[in-house]
C-alpha positions in Angstrom: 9.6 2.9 -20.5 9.5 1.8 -24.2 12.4 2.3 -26.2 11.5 5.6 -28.0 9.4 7.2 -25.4 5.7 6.2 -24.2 2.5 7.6 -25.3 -0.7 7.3 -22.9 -4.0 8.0 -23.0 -6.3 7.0 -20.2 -9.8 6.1 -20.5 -12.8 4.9 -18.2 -16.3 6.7 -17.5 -16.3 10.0 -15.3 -15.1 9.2 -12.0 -12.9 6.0 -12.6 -10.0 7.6 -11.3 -8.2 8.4 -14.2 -6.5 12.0 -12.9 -5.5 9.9 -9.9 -3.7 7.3 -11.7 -2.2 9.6 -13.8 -0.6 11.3 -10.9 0.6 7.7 -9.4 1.7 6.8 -12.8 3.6 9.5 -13.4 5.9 9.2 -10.2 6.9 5.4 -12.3 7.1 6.7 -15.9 8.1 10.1 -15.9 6.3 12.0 -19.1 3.9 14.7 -18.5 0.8 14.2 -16.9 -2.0 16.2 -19.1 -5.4 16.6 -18.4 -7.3 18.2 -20.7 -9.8 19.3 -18.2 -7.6 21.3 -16.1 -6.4 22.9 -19.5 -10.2 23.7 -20.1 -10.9 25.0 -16.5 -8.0 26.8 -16.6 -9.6 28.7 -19.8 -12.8 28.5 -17.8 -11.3 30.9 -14.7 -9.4 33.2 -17.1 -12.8 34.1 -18.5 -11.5 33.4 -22.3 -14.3 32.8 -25.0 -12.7 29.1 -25.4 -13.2 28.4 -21.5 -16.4 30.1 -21.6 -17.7 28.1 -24.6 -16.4 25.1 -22.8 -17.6 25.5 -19.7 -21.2 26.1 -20.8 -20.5 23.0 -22.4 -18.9 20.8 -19.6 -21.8 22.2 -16.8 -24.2 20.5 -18.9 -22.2 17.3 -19.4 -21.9 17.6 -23.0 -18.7 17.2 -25.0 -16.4 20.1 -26.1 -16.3 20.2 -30.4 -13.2 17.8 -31.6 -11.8 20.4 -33.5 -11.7 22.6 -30.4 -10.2 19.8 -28.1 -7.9 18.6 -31.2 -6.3 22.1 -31.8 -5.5 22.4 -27.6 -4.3 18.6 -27.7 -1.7 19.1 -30.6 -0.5 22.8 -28.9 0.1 20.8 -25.9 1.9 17.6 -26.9 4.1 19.6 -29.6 5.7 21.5 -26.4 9.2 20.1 -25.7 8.4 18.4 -22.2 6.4 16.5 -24.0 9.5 14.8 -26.4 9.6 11.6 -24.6 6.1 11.0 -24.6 2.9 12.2 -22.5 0.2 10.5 -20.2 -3.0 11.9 -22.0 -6.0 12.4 -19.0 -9.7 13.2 -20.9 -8.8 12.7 -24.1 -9.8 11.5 -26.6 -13.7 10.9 -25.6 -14.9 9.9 -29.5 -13.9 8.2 -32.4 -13.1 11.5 -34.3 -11.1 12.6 -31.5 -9.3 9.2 -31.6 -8.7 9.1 -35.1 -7.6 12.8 -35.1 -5.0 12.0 -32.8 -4.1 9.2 -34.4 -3.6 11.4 -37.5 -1.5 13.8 -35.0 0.6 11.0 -34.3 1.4 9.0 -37.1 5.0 8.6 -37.8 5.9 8.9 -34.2 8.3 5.9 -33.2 7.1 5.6 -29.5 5.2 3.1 -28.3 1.0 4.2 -28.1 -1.4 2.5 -25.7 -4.7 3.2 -24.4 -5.4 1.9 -20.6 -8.7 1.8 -19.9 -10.0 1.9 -15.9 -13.8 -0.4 -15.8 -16.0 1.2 -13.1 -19.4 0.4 -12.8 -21.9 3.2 -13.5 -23.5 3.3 -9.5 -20.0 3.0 -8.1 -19.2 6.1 -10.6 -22.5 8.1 -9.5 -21.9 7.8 -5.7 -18.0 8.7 -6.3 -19.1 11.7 -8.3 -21.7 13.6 -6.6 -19.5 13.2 -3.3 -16.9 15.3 -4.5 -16.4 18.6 -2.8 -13.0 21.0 -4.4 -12.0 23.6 -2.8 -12.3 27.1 -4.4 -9.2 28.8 -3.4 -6.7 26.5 -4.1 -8.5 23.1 -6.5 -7.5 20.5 -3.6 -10.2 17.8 -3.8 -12.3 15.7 -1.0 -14.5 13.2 -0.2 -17.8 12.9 1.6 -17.2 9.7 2.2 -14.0 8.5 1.4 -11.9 11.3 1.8 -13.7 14.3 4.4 -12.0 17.0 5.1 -10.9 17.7 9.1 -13.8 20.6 9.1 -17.0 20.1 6.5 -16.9 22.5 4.0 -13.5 23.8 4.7 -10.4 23.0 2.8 -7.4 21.0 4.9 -4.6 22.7 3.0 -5.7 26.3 2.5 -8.8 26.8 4.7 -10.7 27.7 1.2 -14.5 27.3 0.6 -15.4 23.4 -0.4 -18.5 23.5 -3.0 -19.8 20.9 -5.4 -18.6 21.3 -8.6 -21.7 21.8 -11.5 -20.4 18.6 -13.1 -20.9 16.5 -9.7 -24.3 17.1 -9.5 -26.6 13.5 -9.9 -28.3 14.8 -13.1 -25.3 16.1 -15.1 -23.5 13.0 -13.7 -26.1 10.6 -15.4 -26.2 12.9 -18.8 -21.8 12.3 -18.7 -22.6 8.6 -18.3 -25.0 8.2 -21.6 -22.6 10.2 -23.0 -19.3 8.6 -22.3 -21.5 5.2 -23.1 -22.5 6.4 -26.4 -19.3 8.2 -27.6 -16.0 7.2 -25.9 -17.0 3.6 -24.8 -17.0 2.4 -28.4 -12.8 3.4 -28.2 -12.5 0.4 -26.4 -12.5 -1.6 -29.6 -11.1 1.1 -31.6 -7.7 0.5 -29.8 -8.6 -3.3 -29.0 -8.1 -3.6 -32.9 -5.1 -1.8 -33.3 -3.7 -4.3 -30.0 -3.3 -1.2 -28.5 -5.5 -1.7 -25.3 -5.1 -2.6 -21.9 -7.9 -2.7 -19.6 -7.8 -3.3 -15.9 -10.8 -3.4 -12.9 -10.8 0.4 -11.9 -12.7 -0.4 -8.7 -11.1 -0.4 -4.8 -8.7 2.0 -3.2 -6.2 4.2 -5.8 -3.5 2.0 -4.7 -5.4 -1.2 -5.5 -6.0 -0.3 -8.4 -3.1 1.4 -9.4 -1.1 -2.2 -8.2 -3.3 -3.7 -11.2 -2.5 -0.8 -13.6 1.4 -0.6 -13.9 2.3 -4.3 -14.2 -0.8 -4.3 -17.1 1.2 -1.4 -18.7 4.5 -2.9 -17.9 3.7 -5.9 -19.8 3.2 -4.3 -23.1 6.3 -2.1 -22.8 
């Protein structure tokens, strides 16, 4: 880890991974691992007028308001777990999330970099709309990759598997425009700042993950 602590975000379209490679990262550079979508879903279940808000929002693959996702970020990473640093999973998505947090951030003497996972938009689609999660306890499958023993039933807690709204083809492609549109141009937002590090996000998690920590390593 970098002298003063380590902060992370991780980027790449829907589906690249990223809350995989957080979890494999995590187990090497021990900060917390937050994802701002399990924070929203969380909202989502407890039936708050945030969730509720954002999950209208989400099921439509639109983007939650910055102000909204810049408020939750800053509670979050001013908790004391989060002294050494954080890993950062969703977030930002835009420029004015980016600069936000930037503005969050400044004076902060640990080191900030952005990794970015490339996936191609078909390899993102197919991974997408196979996902099934199970409703009882949020484990996640496969179709294809990943099936459970019994279709539709969950390996750890026998729970219900469903498709997610968000894994449906159309939503999928309406999160792809959007990511294309507004957190693709981040790329050279932190390219400028020498803040990125971008690696091929396609293969098995531990292929990729084997490119991912030595990039990150490097610039430690």
């Amino acid at each position: 880890m970098a002298e003063h602590g380590l902060q992370l975000v991780l980027l790449g379209p829907p589906g690249a991974g990223k809350g995989t490679q957080a979890d494999l990262l995590i187990q090497k550079i021990v900060i917390p691992h937050i994802s701002t979508g399990d924070i929203l879903r969380s909202e989502a279940s407890r039936g708050s007028e945030l969730g509720l808000e954002a999950r209208s929002l989400m099921d439509h693959g639109k983007l939650v308001p910055d102000g909204l996702m810049l408020g939750i970020v800053q509670a979050r990473i001013e908790q004391p777990d989060c002294a050494d640093g954080f890993l950062l999973d969703g977030f930002p998505r835009s420029k004015p999330q980016a600069e936000g947090l930037e503005s969050i951030l400044r004076g902060s003497a640990m080191k900030f970099l952005a990794a970015c996972l490339d996936v191609p938009g078909d390899e993102v689609v197919g991974r997408l709309s196979g996902r099934r999660t199970c409703r009882e306890c949020g484990a996640m499958f496969h179709v294809d990759f990943s099936p459970p023993k019994i279709a539709g039933i969950c390996d750890r807690c026998s729970g219900e598997l469903y498709q997610r709204d968000d894994d449906h083809e159309e939503v999928i492609q309406a999160r792809l425009e959007i990511y294309r549109k507004e957190t693709e141009p981040l790329l050279e937002f932190y390219e400028s700042r020498a803040q990125l590090v971008k690696v091929d996000g396609t293969g098995s998690a531990p292929e990729v993950a084997a490119r991912l920590f030595p990039a990150l390593s490097e610039r430690l």
